[in-house]
KEKE-3310 file (N, C-alpha, C; in steps of 0.2 Angstrom, whole numbers, plus 5000, padded with zeros to 4 digits):
npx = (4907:4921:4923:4932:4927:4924:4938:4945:4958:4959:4969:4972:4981:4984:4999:5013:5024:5041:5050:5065:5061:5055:5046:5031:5016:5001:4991:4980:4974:4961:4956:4944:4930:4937:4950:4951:4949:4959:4970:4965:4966:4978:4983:4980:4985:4995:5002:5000:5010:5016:5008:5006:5021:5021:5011:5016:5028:5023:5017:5031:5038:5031:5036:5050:5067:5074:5062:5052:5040:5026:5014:4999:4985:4973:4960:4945:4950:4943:4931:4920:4912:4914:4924:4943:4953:4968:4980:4991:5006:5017:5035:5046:5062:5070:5061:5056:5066:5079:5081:5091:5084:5068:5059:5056:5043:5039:5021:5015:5016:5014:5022:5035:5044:5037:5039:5039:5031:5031:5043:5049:5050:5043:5032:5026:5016:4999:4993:4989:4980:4979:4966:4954:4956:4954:4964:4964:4969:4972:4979:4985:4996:5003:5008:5025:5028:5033:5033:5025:5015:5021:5021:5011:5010:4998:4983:4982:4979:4975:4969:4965:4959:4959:4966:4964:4970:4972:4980:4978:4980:4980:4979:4975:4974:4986:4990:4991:4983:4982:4975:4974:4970:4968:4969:4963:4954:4953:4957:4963:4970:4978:4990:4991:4986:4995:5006:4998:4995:5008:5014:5003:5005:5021:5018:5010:5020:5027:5020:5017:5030:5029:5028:5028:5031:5040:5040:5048:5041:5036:5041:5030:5035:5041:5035)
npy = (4959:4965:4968:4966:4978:4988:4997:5005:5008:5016:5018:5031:5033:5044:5042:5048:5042:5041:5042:5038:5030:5036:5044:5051:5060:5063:5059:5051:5049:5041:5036:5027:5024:5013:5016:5029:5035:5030:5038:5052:5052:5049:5060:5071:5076:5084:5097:5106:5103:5093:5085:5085:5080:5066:5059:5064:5053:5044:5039:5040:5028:5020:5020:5015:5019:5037:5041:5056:5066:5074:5083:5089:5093:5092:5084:5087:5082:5084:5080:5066:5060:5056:5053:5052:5060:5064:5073:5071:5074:5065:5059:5047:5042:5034:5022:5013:4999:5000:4988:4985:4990:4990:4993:4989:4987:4990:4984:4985:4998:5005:4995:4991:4990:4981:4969:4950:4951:4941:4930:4921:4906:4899:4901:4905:4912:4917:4926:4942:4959:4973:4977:4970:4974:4982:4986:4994:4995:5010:5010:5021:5022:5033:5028:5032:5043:5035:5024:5006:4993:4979:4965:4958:4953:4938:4938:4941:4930:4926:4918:4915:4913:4918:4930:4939:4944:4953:4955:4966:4968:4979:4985:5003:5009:5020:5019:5013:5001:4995:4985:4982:4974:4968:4962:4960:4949:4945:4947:4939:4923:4908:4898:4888:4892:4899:4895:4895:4909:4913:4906:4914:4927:4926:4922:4935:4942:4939:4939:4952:4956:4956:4959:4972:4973:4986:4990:4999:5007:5000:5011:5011:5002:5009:5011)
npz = (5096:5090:5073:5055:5046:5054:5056:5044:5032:5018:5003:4991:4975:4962:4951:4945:4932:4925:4910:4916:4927:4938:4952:4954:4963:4969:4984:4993:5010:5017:5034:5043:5055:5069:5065:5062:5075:5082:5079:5082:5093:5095:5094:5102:5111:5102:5093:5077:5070:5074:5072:5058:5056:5059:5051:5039:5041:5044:5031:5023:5027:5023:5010:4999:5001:5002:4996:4997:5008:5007:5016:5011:5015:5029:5035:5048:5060:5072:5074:5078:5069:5055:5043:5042:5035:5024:5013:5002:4994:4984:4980:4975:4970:4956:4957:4948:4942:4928:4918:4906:4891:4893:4910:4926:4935:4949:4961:4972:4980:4991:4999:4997:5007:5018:5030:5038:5049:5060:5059:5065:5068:5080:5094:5109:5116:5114:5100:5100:5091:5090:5084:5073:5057:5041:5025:5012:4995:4981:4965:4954:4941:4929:4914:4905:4893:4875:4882:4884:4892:4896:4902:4915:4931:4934:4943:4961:4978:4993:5005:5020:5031:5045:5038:5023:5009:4993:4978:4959:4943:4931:4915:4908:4894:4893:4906:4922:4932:4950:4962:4979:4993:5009:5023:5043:5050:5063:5080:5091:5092:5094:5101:5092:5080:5076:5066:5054:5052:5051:5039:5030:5031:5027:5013:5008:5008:4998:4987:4986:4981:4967:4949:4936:4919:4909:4891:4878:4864:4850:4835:4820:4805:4790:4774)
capx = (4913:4925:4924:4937:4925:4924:4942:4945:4960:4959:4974:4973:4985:4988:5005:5015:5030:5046:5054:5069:5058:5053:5037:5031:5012:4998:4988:4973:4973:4952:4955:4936:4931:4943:4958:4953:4949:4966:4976:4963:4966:4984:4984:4975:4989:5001:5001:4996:5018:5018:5002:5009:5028:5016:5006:5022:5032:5018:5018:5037:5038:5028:5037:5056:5071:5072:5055:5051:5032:5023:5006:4995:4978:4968:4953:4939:4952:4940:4923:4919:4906:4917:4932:4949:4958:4973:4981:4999:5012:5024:5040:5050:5065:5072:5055:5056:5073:5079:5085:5092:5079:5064:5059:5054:5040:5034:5016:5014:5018:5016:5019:5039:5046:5035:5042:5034:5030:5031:5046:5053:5046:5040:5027:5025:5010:4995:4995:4984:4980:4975:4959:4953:4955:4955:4966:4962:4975:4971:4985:4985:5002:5004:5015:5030:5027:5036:5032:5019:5015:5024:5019:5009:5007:4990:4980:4986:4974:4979:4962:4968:4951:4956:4967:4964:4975:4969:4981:4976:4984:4972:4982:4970:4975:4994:4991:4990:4979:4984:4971:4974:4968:4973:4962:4965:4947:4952:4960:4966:4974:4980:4995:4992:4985:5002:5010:4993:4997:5015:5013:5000:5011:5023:5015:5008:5027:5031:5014:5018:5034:5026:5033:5025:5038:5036:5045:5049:5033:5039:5037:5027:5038:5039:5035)
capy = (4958:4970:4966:4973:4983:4996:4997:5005:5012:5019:5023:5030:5037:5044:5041:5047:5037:5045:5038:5035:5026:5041:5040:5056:5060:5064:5052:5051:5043:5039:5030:5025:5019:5014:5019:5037:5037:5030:5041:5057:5051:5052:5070:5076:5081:5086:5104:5105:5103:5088:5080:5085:5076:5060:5058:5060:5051:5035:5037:5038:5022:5015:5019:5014:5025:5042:5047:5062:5066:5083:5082:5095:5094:5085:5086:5082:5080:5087:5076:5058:5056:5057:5049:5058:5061:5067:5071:5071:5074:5060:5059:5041:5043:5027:5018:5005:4997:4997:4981:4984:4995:4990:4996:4985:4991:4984:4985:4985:5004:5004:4990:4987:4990:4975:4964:4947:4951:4933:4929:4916:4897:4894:4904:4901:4913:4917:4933:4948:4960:4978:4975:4968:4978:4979:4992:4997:5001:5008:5015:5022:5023:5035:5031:5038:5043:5032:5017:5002:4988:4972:4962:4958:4946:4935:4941:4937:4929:4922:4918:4910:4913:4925:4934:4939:4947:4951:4961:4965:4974:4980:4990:5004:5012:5022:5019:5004:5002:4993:4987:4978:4973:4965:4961:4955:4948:4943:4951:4934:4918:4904:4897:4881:4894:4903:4894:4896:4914:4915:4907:4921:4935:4924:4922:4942:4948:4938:4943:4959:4959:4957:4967:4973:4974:4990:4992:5005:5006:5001:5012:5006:5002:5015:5008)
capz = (5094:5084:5064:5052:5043:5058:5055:5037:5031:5010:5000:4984:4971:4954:4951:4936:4933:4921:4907:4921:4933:4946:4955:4959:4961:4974:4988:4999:5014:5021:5040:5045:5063:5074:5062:5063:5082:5086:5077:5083:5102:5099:5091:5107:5113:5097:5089:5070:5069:5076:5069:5051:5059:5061:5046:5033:5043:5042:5023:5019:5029:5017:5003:4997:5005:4997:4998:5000:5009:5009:5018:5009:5019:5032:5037:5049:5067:5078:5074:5077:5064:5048:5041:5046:5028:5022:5006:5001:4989:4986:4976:4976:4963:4954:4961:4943:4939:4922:4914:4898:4888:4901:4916:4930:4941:4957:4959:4977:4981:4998:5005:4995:5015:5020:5033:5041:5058:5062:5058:5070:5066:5084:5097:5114:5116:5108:5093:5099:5086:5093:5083:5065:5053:5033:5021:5002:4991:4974:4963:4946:4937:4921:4910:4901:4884:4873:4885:4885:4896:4891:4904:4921:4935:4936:4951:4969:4981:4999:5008:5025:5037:5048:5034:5018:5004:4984:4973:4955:4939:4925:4909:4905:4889:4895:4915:4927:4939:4954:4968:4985:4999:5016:5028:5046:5052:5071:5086:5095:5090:5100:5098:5088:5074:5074:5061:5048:5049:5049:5032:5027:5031:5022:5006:5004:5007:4991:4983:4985:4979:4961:4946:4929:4913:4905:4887:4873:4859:4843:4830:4814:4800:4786:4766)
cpx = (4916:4924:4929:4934:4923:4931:4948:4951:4960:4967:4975:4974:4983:4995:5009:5020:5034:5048:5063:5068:5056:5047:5035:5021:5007:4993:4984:4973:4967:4955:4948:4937:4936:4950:4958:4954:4954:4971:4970:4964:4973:4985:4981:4979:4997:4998:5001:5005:5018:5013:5005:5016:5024:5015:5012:5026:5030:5019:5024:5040:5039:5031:5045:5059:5072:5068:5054:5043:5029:5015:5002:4989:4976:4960:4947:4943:4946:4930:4925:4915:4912:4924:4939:4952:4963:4977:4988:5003:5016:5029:5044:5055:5067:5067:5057:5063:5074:5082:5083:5086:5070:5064:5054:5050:5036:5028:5014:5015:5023:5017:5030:5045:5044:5040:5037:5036:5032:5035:5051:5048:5044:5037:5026:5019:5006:4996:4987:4986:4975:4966:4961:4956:4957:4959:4965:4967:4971:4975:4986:4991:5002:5009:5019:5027:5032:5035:5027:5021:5017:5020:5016:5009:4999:4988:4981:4982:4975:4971:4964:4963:4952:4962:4966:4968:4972:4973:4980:4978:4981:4976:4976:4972:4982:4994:4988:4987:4979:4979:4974:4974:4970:4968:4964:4957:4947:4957:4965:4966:4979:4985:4997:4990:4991:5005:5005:4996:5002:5016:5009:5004:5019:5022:5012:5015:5028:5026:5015:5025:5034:5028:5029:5031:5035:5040:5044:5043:5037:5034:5037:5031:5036:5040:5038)
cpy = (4963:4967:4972:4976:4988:4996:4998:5009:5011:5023:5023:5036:5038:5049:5045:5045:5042:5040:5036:5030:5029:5043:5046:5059:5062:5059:5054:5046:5044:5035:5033:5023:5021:5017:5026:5038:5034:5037:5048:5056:5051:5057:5074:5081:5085:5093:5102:5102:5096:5082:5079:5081:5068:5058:5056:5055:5042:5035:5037:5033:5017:5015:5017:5021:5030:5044:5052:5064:5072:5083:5091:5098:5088:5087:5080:5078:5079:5082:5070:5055:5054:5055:5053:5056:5066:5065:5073:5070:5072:5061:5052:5042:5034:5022:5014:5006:4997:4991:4983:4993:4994:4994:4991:4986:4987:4988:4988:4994:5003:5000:4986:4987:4984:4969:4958:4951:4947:4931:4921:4910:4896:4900:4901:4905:4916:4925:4938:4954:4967:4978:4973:4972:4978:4987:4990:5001:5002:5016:5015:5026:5027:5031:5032:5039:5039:5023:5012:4997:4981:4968:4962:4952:4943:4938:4935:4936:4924:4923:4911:4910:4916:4931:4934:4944:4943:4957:4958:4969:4974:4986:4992:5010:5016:5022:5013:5006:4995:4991:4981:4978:4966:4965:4955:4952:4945:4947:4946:4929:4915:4902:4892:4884:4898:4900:4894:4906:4917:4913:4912:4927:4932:4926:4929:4945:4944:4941:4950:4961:4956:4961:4968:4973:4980:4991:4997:5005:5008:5003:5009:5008:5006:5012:5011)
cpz = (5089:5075:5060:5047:5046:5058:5049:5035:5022:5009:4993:4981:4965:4954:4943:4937:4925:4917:4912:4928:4938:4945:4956:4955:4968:4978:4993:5002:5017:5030:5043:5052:5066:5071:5064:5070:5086:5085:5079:5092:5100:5096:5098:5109:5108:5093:5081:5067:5070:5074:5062:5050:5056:5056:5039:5037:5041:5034:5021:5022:5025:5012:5004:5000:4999:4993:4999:5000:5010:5013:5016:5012:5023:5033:5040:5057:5072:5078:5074:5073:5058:5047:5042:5039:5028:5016:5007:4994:4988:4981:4979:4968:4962:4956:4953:4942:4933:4922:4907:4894:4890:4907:4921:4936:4945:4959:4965:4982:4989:5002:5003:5002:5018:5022:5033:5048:5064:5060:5059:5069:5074:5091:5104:5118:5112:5104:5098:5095:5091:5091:5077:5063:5043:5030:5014:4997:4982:4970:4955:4944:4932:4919:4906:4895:4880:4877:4884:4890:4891:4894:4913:4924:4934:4943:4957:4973:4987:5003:5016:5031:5039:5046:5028:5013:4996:4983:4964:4952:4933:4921:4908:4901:4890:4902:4918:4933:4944:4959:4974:4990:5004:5021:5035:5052:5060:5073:5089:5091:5093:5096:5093:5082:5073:5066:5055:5046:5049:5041:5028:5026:5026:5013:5003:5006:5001:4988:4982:4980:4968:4956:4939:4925:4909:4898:4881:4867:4855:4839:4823:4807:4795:4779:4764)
residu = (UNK:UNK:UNK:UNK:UNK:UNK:UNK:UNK:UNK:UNK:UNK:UNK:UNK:UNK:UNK:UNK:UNK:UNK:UNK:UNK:UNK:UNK:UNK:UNK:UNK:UNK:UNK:UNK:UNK:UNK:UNK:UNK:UNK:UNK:UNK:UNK:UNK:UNK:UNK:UNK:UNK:UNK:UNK:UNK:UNK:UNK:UNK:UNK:UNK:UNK:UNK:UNK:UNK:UNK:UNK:UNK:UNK:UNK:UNK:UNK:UNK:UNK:UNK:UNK:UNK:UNK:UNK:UNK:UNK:UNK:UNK:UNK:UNK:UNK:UNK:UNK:UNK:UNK:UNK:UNK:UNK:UNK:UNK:UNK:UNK:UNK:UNK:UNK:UNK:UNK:UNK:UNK:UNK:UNK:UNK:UNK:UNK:UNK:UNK:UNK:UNK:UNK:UNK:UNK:UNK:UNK:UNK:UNK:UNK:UNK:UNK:UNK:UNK:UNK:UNK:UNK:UNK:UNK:UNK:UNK:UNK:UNK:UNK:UNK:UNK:UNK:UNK:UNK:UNK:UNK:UNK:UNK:UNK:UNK:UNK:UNK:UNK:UNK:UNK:UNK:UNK:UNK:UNK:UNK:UNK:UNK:UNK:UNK:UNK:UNK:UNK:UNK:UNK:UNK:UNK:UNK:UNK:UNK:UNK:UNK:UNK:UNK:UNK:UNK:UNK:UNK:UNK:UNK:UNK:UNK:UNK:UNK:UNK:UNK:UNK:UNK:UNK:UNK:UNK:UNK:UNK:UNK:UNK:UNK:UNK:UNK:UNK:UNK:UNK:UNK:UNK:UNK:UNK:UNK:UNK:UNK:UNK:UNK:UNK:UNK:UNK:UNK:UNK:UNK:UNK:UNK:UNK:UNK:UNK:UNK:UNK:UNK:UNK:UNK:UNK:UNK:UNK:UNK:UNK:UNK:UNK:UNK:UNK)
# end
């Protein structure tokens, strides 16, 4: 039986964010297992043009509109032992909202796109799911000079048996460190479990949309 840790996709940033709230920063995608050897079986027949089309195309998806995606490197097409990576150079303008003299930042990077799938309250066959599979987010924020972190959400933690969802926001010294993972541990699903995991897909689109408060650093009164 398939498990979703033959199924691995890694995604991880360091981000720096602007005193105007723009995103702009570098990303490493890892797909393991079956992630890389789907996406190596459908490059078989795509020239380096249209492999490089492919790859930005999946990450500026992931991010909010007016994105801009550069893919700097890949490596490791042509073997089946080794993990298929690729790095990229992102830019997201106005990615945190001001409010006021804050900046309102959503935590969730790639994922502020985020639909349910499962949308429609009623199902009349069962969910197949190409395979398991688990993704890895972990995303570290600079930021601005003159900024600090005001505030954060508590850790998000959706555990519904044959999904899983943990994000997690950890202030370390002027950068935030982001982690989440997603985990979908079956293939097949009859239809009397449909509405368990149309709540789950539920509940990690609100999870996600999560936000940190960042505010101005007051400076120390002068005697």
């Amino acid at each position: 039986m398939p498990e979703s840790k033959d199924a691995v996709t890694r995604r991880s940033a360091e981000l720096n964010l602007d005193a105007e709230g723009n995103l702009e920063g570098n990303l490493t995608i890892t797909y393991e297992g079956q992630e890389a050897l789907t996406r190596r079986l459908r490059a078989i027949d795509q020239d380096e043009a249209q492999r490089r089309k492919d790859l930005e195309e999946t990450v500026q998806k992931s991010l909010p509109q007016g994105a801009v995606v550069k893919l700097l490197s890949t490596d490791a097409w042509t073997t089946s032992e080794a993990p298929l990576k690729a790095q990229f150079h992102v830019q997201v303008p106005s990615y945190a909202n001001k409010a006021g003299q804050r900046l309102v930042l959503p935590l969730a990077v790639f994922h502020t796109n985020g639909q349910n799938p499962f949308a429609s309250a009623r199902r009349t066959y069962p969910v197949y799911f190409d395979y398991p599979a688990e993704t890895y987010d972990e995303v570290t924020f600079a930021m601005p000079a003159g900024v600090e972190i005001e505030s954060l959400p508590s850790n998000q933690k959706v555990d519904a048996g044959a999904g899983l969802y943990d994000l997690s926001a950890v202030k370390e010294k002027n950068s935030l460190r982001v982690k989440r993972l997603f985990k979908i541990a079956a293939y097949y699903l009859p239809v009397g479990d449909y509405p368990a995991l149309r709540r789950f897909y539920e509940n990690v689109r609100t999870k996600d949309d999560q936000q940190g408060i960042l505010k101005p650093v007051q400076s120390a009164p002068k005697n």
